[in-house]
C-alpha positions as CSV (number, residue, x, y, z in Angstrom):
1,X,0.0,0.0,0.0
2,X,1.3,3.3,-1.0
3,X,-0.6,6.7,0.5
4,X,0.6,10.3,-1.3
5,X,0.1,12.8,1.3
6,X,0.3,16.3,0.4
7,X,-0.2,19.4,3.0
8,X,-3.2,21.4,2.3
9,X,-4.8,24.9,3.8
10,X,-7.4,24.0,6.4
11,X,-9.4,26.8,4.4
12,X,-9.8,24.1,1.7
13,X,-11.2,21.2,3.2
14,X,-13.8,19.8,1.4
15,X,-17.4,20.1,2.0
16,X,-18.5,17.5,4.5
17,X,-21.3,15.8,6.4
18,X,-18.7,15.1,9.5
19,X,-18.7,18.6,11.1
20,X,-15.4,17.4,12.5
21,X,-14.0,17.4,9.5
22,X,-14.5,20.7,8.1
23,X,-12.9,24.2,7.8
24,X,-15.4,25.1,10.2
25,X,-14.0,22.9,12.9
26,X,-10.7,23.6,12.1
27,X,-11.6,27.6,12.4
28,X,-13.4,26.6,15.6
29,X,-10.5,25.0,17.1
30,X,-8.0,27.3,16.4
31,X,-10.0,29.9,18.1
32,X,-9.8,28.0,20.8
33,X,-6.1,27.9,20.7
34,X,-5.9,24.7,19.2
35,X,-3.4,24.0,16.1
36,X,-4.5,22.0,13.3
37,X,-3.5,21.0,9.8
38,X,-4.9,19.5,7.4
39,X,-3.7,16.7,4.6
40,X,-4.6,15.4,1.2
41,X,-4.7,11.7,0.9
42,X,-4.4,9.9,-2.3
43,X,-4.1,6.4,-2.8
44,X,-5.0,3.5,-5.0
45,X,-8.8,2.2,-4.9
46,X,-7.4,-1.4,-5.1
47,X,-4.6,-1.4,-2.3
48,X,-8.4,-0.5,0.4
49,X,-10.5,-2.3,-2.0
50,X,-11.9,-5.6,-3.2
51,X,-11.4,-4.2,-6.5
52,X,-9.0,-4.5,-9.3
53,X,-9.7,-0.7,-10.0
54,X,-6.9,1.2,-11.4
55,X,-8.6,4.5,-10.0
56,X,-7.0,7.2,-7.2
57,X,-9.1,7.6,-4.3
58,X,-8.8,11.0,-2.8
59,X,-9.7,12.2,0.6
60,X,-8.6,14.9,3.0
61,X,-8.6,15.0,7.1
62,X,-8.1,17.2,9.8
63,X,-5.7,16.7,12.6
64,X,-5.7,18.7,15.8
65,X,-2.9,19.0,17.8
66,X,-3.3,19.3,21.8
67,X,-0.8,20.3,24.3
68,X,-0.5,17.7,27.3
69,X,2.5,19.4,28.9
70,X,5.5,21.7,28.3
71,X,7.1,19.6,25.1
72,X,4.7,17.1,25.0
73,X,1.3,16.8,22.1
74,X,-0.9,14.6,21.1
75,X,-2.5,14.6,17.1
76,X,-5.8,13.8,17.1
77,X,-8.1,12.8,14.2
78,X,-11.7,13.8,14.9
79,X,-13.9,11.5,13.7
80,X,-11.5,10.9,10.2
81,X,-10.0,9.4,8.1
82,X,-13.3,9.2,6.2
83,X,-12.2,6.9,4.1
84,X,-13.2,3.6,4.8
85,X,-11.1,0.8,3.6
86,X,-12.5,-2.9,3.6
87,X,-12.3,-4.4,7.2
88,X,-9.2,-6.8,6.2
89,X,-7.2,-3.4,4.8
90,X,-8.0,-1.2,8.2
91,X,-4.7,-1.8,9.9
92,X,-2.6,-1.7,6.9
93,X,-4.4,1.5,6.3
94,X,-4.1,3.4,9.5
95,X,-0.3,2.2,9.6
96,X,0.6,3.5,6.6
97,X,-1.2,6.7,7.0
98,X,0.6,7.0,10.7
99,X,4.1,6.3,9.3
100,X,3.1,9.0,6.3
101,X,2.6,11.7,8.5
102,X,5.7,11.5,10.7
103,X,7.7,13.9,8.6
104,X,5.0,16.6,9.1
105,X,4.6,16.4,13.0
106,X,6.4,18.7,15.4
107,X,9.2,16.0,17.5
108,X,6.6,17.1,20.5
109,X,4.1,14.7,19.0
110,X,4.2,11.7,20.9
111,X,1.2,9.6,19.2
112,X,-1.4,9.8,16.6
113,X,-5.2,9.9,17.8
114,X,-7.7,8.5,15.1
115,X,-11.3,8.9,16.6
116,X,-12.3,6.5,14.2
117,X,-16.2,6.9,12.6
118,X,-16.2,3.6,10.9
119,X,-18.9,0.8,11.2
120,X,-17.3,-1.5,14.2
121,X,-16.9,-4.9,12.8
122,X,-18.3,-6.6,16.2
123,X,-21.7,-4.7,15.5
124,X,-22.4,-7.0,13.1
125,X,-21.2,-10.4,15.0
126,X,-23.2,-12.3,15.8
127,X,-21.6,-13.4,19.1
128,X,-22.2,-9.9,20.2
129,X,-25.3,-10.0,20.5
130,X,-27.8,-11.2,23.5
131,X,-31.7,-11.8,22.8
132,X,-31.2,-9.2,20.0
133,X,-29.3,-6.8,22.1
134,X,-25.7,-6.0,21.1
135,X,-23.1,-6.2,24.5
136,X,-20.3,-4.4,22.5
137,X,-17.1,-5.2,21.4
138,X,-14.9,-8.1,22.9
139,X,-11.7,-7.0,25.5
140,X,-9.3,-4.3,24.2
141,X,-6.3,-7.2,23.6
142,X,-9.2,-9.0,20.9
143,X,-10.0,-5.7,19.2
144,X,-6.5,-4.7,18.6
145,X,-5.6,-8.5,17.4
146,X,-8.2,-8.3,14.8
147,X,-6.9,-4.5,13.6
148,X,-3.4,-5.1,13.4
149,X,-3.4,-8.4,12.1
150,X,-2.3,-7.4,8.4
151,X,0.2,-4.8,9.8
152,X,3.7,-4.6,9.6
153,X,4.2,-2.8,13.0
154,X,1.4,-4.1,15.0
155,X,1.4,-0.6,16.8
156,X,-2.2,-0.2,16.5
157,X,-3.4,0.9,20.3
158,X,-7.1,0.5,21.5
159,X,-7.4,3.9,23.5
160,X,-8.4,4.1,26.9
161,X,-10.8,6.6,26.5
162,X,-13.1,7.7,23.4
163,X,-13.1,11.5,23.0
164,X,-16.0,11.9,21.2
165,X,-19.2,9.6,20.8
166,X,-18.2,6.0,19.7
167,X,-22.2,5.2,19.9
168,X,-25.0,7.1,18.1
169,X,-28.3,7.4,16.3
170,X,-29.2,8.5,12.7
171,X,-33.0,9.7,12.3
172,X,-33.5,9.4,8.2
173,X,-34.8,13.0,7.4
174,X,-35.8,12.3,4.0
175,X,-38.9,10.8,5.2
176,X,-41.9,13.3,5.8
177,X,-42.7,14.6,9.4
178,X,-45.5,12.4,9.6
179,X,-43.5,9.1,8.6
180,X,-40.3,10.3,11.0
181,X,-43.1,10.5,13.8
182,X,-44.9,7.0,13.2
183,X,-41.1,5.3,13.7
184,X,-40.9,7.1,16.9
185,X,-42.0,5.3,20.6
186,X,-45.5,5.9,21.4
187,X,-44.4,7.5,24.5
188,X,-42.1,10.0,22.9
189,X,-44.9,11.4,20.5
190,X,-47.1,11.7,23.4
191,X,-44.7,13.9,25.0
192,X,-43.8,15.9,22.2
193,X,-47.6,16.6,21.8
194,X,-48.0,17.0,25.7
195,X,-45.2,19.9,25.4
196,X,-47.1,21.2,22.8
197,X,-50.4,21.4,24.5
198,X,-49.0,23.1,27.3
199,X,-47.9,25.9,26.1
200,X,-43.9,25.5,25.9
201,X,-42.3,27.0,22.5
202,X,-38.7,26.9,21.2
203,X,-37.1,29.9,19.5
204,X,-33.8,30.3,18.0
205,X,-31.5,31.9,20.7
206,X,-29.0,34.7,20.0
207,X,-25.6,35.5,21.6
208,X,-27.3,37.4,23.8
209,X,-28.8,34.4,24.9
210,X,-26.1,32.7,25.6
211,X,-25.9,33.3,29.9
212,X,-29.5,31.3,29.8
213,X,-27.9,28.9,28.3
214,X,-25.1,28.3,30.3
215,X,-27.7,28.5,33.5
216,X,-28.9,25.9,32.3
217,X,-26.0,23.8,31.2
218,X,-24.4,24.1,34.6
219,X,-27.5,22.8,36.4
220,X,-27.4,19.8,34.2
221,X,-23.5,19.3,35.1
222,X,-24.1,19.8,38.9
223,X,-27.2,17.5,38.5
224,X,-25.0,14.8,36.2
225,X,-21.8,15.2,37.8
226,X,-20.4,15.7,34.1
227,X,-17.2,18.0,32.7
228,X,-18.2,21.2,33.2
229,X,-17.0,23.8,29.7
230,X,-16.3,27.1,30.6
231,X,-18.8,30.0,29.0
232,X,-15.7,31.4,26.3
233,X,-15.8,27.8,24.7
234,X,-19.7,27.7,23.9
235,X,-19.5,31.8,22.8
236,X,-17.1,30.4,20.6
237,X,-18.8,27.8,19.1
238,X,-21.3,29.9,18.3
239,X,-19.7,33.1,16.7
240,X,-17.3,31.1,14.4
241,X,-17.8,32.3,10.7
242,X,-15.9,29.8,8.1
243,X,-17.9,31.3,5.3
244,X,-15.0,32.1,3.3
245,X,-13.9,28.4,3.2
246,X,-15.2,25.3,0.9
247,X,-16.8,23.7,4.2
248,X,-18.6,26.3,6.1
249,X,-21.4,24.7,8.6
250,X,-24.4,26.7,11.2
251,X,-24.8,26.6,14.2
252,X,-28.1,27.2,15.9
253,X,-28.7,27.4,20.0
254,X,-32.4,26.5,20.5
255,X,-34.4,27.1,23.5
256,X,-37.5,25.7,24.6
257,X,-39.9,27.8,27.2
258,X,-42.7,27.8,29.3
259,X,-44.1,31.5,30.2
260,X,-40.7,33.0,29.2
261,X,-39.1,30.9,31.6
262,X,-36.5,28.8,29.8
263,X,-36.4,24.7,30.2
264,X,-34.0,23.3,28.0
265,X,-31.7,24.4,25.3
266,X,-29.5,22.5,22.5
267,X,-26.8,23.2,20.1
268,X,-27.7,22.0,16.8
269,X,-24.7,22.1,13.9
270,X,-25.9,21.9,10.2
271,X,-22.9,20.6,8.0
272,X,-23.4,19.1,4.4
273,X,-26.5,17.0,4.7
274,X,-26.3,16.4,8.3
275,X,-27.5,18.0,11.2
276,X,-26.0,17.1,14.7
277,X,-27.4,17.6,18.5
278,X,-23.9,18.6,19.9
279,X,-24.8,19.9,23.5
280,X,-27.9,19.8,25.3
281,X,-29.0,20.7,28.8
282,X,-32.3,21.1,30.6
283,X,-33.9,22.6,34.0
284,X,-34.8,20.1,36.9
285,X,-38.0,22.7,36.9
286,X,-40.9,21.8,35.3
287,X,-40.1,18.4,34.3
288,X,-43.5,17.1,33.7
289,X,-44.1,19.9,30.7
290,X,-41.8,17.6,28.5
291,X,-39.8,20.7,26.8
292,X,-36.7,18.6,25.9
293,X,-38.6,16.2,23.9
294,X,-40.5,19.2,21.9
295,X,-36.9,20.8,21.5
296,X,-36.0,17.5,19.6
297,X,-38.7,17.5,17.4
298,X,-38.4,21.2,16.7
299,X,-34.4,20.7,15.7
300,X,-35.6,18.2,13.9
301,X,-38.4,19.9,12.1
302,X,-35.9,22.9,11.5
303,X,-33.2,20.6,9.7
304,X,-35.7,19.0,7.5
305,X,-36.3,22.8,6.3
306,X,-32.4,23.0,5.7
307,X,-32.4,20.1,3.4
308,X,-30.1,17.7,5.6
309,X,-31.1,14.3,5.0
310,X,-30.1,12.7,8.9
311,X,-29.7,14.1,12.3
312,X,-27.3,12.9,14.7
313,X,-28.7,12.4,18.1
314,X,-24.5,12.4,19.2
315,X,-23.9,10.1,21.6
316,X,-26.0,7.1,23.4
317,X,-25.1,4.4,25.7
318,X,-23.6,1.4,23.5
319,X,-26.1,-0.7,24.7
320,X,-29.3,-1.9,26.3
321,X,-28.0,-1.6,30.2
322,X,-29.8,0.2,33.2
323,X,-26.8,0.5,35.1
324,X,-24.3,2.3,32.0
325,X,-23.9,6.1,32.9
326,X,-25.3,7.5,29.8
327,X,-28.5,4.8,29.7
328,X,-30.9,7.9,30.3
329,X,-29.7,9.4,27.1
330,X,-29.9,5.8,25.6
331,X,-33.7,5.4,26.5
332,X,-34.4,9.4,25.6
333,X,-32.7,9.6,21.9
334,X,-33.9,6.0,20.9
335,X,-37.9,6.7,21.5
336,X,-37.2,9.3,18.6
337,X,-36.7,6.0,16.1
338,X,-33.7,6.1,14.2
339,X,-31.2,3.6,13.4
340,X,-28.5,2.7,15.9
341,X,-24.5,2.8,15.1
342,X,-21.7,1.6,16.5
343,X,-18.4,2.9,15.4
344,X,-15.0,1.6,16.4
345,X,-14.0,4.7,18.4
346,X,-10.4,6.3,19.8
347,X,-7.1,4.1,18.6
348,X,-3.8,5.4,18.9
349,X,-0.8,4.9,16.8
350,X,2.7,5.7,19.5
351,X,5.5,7.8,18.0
352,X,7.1,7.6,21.6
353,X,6.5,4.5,23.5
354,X,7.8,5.4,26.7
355,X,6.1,9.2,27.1
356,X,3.1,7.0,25.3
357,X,2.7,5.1,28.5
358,X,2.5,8.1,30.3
359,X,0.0,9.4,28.6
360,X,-2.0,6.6,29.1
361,X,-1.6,6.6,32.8
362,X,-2.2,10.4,32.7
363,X,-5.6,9.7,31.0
364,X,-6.5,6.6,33.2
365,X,-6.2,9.3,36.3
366,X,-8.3,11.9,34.4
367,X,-11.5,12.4,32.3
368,X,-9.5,12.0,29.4
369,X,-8.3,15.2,27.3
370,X,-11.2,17.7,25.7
371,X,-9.8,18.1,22.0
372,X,-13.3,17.3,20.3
């Protein structure tokens, strides 16, 4: 396998549906004082391929880089490559990409981060699965057997952490509003209508708004016992302008309210065809008034309007399991219908073995690091 990688201006990123991937995310990082880069990949359609094609396939990714001490980074692929290479080509794939990139990293860089958005292969095992329920993947020490097994390096790490959500759900927005509510729970369209009925709305917020937002962010922190963002990170998000680049994306903040007393608020990110939930929070107040579920149904509504064709509820629990952390947010987003994906998550490629093992200890102490 042979990968041409050429240096390219984050300005010219292509259009995408991964908001991750975009000159918008780039724009949004580096406000944040984050350095990226960005690469071209080409490569042969037969060396990823069951194919005898002679064609180039041609991609491009975004890499952030975060500081983790004084002479010490980490490069971090969000949600990218987006190429896909077939399952038995992965390894090779990420290998060769890693060892590509060396001679454009900083000596600082101590490993490569790929948050990976492919389809994990144990999500369709069957050995995975109990009474139709899938139990996730197998140990870390199986997973990175089954990636590296066509690599020359076997230097493929299973990351101790996932940075940004490994499990999701797709709601197909190319079905009418009727059809998209007839695949939801019962439950969930009564409380949508419920909301309705009494009385809460949802308007698009302003920057102005953006204190009522936080209000309500920090309850749901406090109340969830979750990592709290500061209020400069979520003004960022949403004054970044990336219009003058070939992948722009929008960013609304929606608020739902009950006798101008606000309830619940998202952050909802229009990029290509896709929409994507990316925060949310909600008041303890007034819970029986349902507003987060009419909020959902209103982004919803909102990026039919803007021609996306899915939205991205961001981030479930993997699986069917009362006692997982995040199984409230599994039972929420899934009454909305939808279609369940796994992908294989956070797996590092070491450029430093020993500071590499630092790292991990580092992150196995903390929450992990917030490059997303």
């Amino acid at each position: 396998m042979s990968i041409n990688l050429e240096r390219k201006s984050t300005h010219s990123i292509e259009r995408s549906s991964i908001v991750q991937q975009t000159a918008f995310w780039s724009e949004l990082k580096e406000n944040q004082g984050i350095e990226t880069k960005a690469f071209d990949i080409k490569l042969k359609a037969e060396d990823i391929f069951n194919s005898s094609s002679k064609n180039f396939i041609r991609d491009d990714f975004l890499i952030l880089f975060q500081k983790i001490g004084k002479d010490t980074s980490i490069g971090y692929v969000p949600y990218g490559p987006t190429i896909e290479p077939n399952e038995e080509y992965q390894g090779q794939f990420l290998e060769e990409l890693s060892e590509s990139l060396k001679p454009h990293l900083d000596s600082s860089c101590v490993m490569l981060r790929y948050d990976l958005l492919w389809e994990s292969p144990w999500a369709k095992d069957d050995s995975r699965f109990t009474n139709g329920d899938w139990v996730g993947p197998p140990e870390k020490k199986n997973q990175e057997l089954r990636l590296n097994f066509s690599t020359h390096n076997w230097n493929l790490k299973k990351a101790n952490t996932n940075v940004l959500p490994k499990d999701t759900l797709f709601i197909d927005l190319t079905k009418n509003e009727e059809d998209i509510l007839m695949h939801m729970k019962s439950k969930t369209r009564y409380n949508i209508r419920l909301s309705e009925r009494k009385g809460v709305t949802v308007r698009k917020a302003q920057m102005d708004d953006i204190s009522i937002w936080y209000d309500l962010y920090k309850e749901t922190c406090t109340r969830n016992g979750i990592f709290l963002d500061n209020l400069e990170y979520f003004k960022t998000v949403l004054k970044t302008d990336a219009t003058d680049t070939k992948s722009p994306a929008t960013v609304e903040l929606l608020i739902a309210e009950y006798e101008n007393k606000p309830l619940a608020a998202i952050f909802v990110v229009y990029s290509g065809k896709r929409a994507t939930y990316l925060y949310g929070a909600s008041s303890s107040r007034n819970r029986n008034l349902m507003a987060p579920y009419l909020l959902q149904w209103e982004a919803i509504k909102r990026s039919k309007q803007k021609n996306c064709a899915e939205y991205d509820m961001f981030g479930i629990a993997p699986y069917r399991d009362p006692s997982h952390p995040m199984y409230g947010l599994y039972r929420f987003k899934t009454g909305f219908g939808g279609n369940i994906f796994h992908r294989m998550g956070c797996w590092d490629y070491p450029l430093n073995t020993e500071t590499y093992d630092l790292v991990q200890t580092m992150e196995m102490k903390s929450q992990g690091y917030h490059v997303n």
